[in-house]
N, C-alpha and C positions, 0 to 999 in steps of 0.2 A: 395412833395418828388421829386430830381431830377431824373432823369433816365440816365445812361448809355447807349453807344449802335455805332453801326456803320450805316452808311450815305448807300444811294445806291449806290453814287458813290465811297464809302472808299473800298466797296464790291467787285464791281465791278475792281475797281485796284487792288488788292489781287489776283481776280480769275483769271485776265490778268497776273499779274506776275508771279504766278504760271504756268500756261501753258508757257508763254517763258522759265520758270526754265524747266519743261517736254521737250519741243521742243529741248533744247540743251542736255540735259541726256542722251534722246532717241538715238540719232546718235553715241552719245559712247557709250551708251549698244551695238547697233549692230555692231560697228567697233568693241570691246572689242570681243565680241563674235567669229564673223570672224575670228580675228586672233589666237584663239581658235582652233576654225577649221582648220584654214592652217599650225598651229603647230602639229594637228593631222595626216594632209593630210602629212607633211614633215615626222612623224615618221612612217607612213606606208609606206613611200618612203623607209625608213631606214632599216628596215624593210627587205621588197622584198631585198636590195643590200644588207645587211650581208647573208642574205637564196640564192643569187644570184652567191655571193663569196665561201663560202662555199659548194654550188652543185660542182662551178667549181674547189674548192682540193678535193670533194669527187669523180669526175666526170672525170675531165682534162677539160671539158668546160663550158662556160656558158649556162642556160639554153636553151631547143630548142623550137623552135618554130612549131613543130608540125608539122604533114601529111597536116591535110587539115580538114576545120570547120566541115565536119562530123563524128570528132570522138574526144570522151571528154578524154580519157587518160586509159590507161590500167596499173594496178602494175605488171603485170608479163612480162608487157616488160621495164619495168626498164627505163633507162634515155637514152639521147642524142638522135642522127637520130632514133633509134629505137621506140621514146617514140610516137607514136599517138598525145597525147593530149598537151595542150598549155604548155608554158614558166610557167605559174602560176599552171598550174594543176602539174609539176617538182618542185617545190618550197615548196611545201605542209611538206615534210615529214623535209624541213629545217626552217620553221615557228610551230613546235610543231601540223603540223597535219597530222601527218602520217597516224591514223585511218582513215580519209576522203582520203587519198590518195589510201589506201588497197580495199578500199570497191569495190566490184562488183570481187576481185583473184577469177580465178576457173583452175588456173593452166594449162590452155590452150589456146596458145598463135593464132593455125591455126584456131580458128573459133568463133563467139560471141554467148554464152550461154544465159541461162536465169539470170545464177546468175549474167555474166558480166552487164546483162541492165539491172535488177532491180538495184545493185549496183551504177551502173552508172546516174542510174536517182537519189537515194537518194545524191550521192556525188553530182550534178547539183542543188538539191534544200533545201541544206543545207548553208545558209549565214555563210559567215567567213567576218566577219569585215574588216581585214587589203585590200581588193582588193576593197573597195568604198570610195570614199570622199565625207568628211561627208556634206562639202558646197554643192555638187550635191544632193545626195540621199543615200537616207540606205542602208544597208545592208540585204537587202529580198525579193521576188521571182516580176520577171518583165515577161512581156510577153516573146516569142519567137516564133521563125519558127521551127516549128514539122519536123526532118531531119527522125528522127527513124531509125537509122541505127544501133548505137551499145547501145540502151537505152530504157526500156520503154518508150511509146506514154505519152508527155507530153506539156504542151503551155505555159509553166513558170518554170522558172532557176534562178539563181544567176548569176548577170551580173558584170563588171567589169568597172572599172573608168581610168584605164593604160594599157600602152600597151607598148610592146619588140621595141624596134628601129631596125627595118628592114634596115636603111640605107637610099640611098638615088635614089634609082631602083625605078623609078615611075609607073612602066610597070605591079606592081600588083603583087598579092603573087600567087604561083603555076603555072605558065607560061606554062610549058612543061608537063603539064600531064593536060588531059581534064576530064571534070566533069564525067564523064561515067567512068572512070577508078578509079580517087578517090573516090568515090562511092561506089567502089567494096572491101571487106574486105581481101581478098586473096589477090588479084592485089596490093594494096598499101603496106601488109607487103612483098610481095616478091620484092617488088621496094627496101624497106626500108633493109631487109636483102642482095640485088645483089649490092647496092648501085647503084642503075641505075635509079635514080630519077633526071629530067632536072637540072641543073644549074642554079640558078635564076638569078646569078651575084651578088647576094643580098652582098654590102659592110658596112651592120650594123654588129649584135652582135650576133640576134637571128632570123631564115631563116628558111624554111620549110624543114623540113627534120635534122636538125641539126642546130648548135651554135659554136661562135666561142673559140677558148681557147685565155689565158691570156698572151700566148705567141705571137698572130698573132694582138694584139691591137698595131701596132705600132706605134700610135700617142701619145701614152700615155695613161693608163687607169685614168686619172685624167682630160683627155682633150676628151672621146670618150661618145657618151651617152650608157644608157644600159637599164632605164626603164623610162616613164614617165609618165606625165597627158595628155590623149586624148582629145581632142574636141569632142565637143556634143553640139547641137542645143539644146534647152533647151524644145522644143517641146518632143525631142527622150528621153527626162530621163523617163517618165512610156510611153512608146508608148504601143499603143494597137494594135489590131489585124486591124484594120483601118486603122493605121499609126504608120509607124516605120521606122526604121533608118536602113539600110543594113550590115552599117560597127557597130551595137549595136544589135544585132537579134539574139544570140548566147549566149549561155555558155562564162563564163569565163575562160572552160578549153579548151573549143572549139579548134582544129586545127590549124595551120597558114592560117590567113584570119584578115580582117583589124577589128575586133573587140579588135583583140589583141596583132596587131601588125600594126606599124607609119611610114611613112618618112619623112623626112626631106630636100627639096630641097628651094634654094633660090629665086623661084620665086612662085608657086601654090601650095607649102607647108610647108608656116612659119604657124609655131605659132601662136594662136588668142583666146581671150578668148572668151567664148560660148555665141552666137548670134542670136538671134530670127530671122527666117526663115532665115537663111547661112548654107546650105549646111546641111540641113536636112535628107535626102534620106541617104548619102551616102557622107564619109570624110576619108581621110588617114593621114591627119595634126595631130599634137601635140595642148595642148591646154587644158585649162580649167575655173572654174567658178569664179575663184580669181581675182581679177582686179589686172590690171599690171604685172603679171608673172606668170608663172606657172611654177611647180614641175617637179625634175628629177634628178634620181639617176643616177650618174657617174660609169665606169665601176670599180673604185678604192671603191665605196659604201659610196661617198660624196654626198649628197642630196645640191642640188644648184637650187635657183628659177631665171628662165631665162625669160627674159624682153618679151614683147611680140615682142618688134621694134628691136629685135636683129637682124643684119646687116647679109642680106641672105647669105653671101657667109662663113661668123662666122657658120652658123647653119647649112650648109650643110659640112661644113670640121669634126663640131663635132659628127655628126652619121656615118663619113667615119671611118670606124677605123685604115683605112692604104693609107690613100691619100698622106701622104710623104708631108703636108703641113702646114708651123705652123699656130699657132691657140691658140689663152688666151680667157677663161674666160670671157665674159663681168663685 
């Protein structure tokens, strides 16, 4: 009786050519995937700039960017210079999350309660999706540096992937009032009520202490930036108590301070996508985990992926928002 059957080597050609079918699939699974992701990371972009536009007709300006990273956002001081808490901790109640925004009211604006810091800690470690991308990391609780100022004692928050375009002031956020002062919960609202809080110079969108309206964008709100993807050393996305990132150590409702807010200068702060050991401690650049560009919402609430090699002196006119100097799109 004959027998059928296959050879070792007819086998062995089979299970080679299958693996090279595998080796080619693979790479467009995870390109396919990617781009998944960066259509996600684009609609959270989208996102923050419709809740961005909208603060600013319910408001007259764009969101602020907060006192100072020790303090995560209070409801009963409402929006602009007065608001504490970050650009994105303002945006809450124009993204459908106005509950997370309320948490911690106790109707008393001269002093921080119990109910303000228990509230304040649940809103810190409560994940909301739209402030992570998803090519980085999820949406849920990362380490942090314990401030305890206006929150229950806590070592993990909800951390954020974007940050306000501060301009292009390399001189650092809160310049004229020293740590001793913002520290002090009296001392910062009676700054924020005299308006007698330093001047930063800061010529982005969103500045400590307030933001600017849609009438002082004179470059064009289609030509100015307003929210974007930060850089991250890819060590700092879970950093532990060990190691961590300075300008990532924070709430994402955190104060103005560079967790949540960027600049943009044409020489020591382009754009770069996130790089093993580059600037780990401590970054103010734009930038993300996408190859070749990264994400950012236009002050008009245009979401546009900018090159990394964008030509410095292009990327510092677009976070000026009144440099008086033209300036297209790459």
């Amino acid at each position: 009786m004959k027998r059928y059957g296959f050879t070792l080597v007819e086998l062995l050609v089979v299970i080679a050519i299958i693996g090279m079918l595998v080796g080619l699939l693979l790479p467009a699974v995870q390109q396919a995937r990617e781009a998944a992701r960066g259509m996600q990371c684009s609609n959270n972009l989208k996102q923050m700039g419709i809740a961005s536009l909208n603060h600013e007709s319910t408001v007259k300006t764009y969101p602020a960017g907060g006192w100072y990273f020790y303090w995560k956002g209070d409801p009963d001081l409402g929006f602009g210079y007065m608001q504490p808490g970050s650009w994105a901790y303002s945006i809450l109640p124009f993204i459908e999350q106005d509950a997370i925004f309320q948490l911690g009211s106790d109707r008393d604006v001269n002093q921080i309660s119990g109910t303000q810091k228990t509230g304040t800690k649940t809103r810190c470690q409560t994940p909301v999706n739209v402030f992570n991308c998803p090519s980085r990391r999820t949406a849920k609780l990362y380490y942090m540096r314990d401030y305890g100022k206006d929150c229950d004692s806590m070592t993990e928050c909800v951390k954020g992937d974007y940050a306000a375009s501060f301009g292009t002031n390399t001189t650092g956020f809160n310049n004229g009032m020293n740590q001793s002062t913002n520290s002090n919960w009296s001392s910062s609202l009676t700054c924020a009520k005299n308006k007698t809080w330093y001047d930063p110079k800061a010529n982005g969108v969103s500045f400590d202490y307030g933001a600017a309206r849609i009438g002082e964008i004179r470059d064009g709100t289609s030509n100015t930036y307003l929210i974007g993807e930060k850089y991250l050393a890819p060590e700092a996305y879970e950093s532990t108590s060990s190691s961590f990132c300075y300008t990532d150590d924070i709430s994402v409702y955190g104060g103005c301070d560079g967790d949540n807010m960027r600049v943009s200068t044409k020489d020591s702060r382009l754009p770069m996508q996130d790089r093993s050991q580059y600037e780990v401690g401590t970054s103010y650049r734009f930038g993300s985990s996408h190859a070749g560009a990264f994400g950012m919402v236009m002050c008009d609430g245009s979401v546009q992926r900018i090159s990394y090699s964008i030509d410095g002196e292009t990327h510092e006119r677009l976070a000026n928002r009144a440099d008086g100097q033209p300036v297209t799109l790459p």
